[in-house]
C-alpha positions as CSV (number, residue, x, y, z in Angstrom):
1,X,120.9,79.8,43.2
2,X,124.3,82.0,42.8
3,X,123.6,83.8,45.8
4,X,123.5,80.9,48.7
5,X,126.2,81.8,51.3
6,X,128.3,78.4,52.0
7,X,127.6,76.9,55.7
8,X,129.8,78.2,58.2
9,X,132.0,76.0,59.7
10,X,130.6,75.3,63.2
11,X,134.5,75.1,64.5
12,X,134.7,78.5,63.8
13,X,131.0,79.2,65.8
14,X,132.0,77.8,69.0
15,X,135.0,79.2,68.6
16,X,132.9,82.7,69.0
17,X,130.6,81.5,71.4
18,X,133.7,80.3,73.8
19,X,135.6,84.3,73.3
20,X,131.7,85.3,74.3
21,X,131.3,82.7,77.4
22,X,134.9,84.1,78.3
23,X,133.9,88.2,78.2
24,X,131.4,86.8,80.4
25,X,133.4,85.4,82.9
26,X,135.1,88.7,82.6
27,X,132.4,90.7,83.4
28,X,131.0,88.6,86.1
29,X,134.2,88.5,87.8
30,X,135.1,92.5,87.5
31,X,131.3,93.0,88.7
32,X,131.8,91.1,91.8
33,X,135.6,92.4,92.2
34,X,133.9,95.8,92.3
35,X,131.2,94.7,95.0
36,X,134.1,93.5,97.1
37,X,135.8,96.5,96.5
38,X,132.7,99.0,97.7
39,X,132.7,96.9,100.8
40,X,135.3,96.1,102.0
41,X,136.6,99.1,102.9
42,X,133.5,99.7,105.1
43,X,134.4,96.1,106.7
44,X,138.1,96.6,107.6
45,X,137.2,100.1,109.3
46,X,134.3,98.2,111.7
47,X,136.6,96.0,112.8
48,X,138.6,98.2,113.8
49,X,136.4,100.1,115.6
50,X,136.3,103.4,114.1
51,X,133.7,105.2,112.5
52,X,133.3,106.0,108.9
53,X,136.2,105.4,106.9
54,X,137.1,109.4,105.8
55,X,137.9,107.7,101.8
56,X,135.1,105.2,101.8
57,X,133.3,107.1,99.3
58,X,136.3,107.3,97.2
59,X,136.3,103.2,97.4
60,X,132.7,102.8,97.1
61,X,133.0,105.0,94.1
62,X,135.7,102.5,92.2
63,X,133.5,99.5,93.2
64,X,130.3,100.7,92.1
65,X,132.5,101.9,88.7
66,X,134.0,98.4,88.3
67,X,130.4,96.9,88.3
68,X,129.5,99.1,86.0
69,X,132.6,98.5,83.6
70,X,131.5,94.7,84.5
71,X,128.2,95.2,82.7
72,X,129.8,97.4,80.2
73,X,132.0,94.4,79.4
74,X,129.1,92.3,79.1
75,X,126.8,94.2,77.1
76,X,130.3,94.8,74.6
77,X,130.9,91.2,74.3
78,X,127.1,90.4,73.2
79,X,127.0,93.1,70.7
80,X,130.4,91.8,69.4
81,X,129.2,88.0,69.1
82,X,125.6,88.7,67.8
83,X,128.0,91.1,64.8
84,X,130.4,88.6,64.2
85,X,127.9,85.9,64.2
86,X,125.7,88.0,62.0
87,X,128.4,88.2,59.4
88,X,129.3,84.4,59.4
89,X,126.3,83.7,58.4
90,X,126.0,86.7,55.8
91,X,129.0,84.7,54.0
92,X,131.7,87.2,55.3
93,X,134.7,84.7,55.5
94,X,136.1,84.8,59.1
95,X,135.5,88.4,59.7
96,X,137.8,89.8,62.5
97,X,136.2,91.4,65.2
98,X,139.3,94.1,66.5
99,X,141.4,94.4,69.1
100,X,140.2,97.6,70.6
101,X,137.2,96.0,72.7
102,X,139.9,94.1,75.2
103,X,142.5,96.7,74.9
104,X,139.7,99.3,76.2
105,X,138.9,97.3,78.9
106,X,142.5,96.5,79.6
107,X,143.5,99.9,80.0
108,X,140.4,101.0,82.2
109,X,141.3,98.7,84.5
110,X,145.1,99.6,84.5
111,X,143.9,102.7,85.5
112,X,141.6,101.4,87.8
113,X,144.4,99.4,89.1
114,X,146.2,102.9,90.0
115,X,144.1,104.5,91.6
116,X,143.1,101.6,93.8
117,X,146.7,101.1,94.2
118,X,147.2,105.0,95.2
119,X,143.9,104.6,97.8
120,X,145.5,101.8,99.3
121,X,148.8,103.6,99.7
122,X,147.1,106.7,101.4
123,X,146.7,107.6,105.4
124,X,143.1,107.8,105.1
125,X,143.0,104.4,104.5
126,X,144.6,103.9,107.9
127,X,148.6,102.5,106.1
128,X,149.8,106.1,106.9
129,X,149.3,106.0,110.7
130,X,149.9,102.6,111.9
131,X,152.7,103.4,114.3
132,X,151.5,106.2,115.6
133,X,148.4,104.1,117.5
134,X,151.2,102.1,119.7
135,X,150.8,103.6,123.3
C-alpha cells in the first residue's frame, strides 16, 4: 500500500503531449523545408534555360540532410515524451527533460542556415554573374 505512486496531474500530461505535437510540427516543417530546398535549385536553373545547375548537388545535399535532421527531430521528440511520460507515471515529480535536445537542433540548423546562406551568395548559383549576361 506504501508504494502507490500519486496520479499525475493530467495538466502536466498535456502539457508533454503539446512540447511533443510541437517537435512534430518541427520536424514536419524542416522535412519539407529540405524537400523545397533539394528542388528548387533544379527549378530556378530550368527556367532559366540552362542545364545542370554546376552546385545542385551541393543543394540537393543540404535538402536531403534537412529531411533527415527532420526525422531526426522527430524520432528525438518521441523518445523524449515516451521518457518523460515514463517517469510521471513512475512517481518522479515533474522530471525535467534538458535543454540540449532543442539547443542541438538549434545549432544544426544555424549551421545549416550558413552554409545555405554561403550557397546562395556563390556564382555558381548564378548571383555572381548577373550582369555579365546583358548584351
Amino acid at each position: 500500500m506504501g508504494n502507490e505512486t500519486p496520479p499525475v496531474d493530467p495538466r502536466v500530461l498535456l502539457a508533454a503531449e503539446r512540447t511533443l505535437l510541437a517537435w512534430v510540427r518541427t520536424g514536419l516543417a524542416l522535412m519539407g523545408f529540405g524537400f523545397v530546398v533539394a528542388r528548387f535549385t533544379l527549378f530556378l536553373h530550368e527556367l532559366r534555360g540552362a542545364g545542370p545547375p554546376h552546385g545542385h548537388r551541393f543543394a540537393e545535399g543540404i535538402g536531403v540532410g534537412l529531411v533527415i535532421l527532420g526525422v531526426l527531430v522527430l524520432a528525438g521528440a518521441g523518445r523524449r515524451y515516451q521518457r518523460y511520460v515514463a517517469a510521471l507515471n513512475a512517481g518522479r515529480d515533474h522530471p525535467v527533460p534538458g535543454a540540449s535536445f532543442g539547443l542541438l537542433i538549434t545549432l544544426l540548423l544555424i549551421a545549416v542556415g550558413i552554409a545555405l546562406a554561403l550557397y546562395l551568395l556563390s556564382p555558381s548559383f548564378g548571383f555572381g554573374d548577373v550582369g555579365s549576361h546583358a548584351s
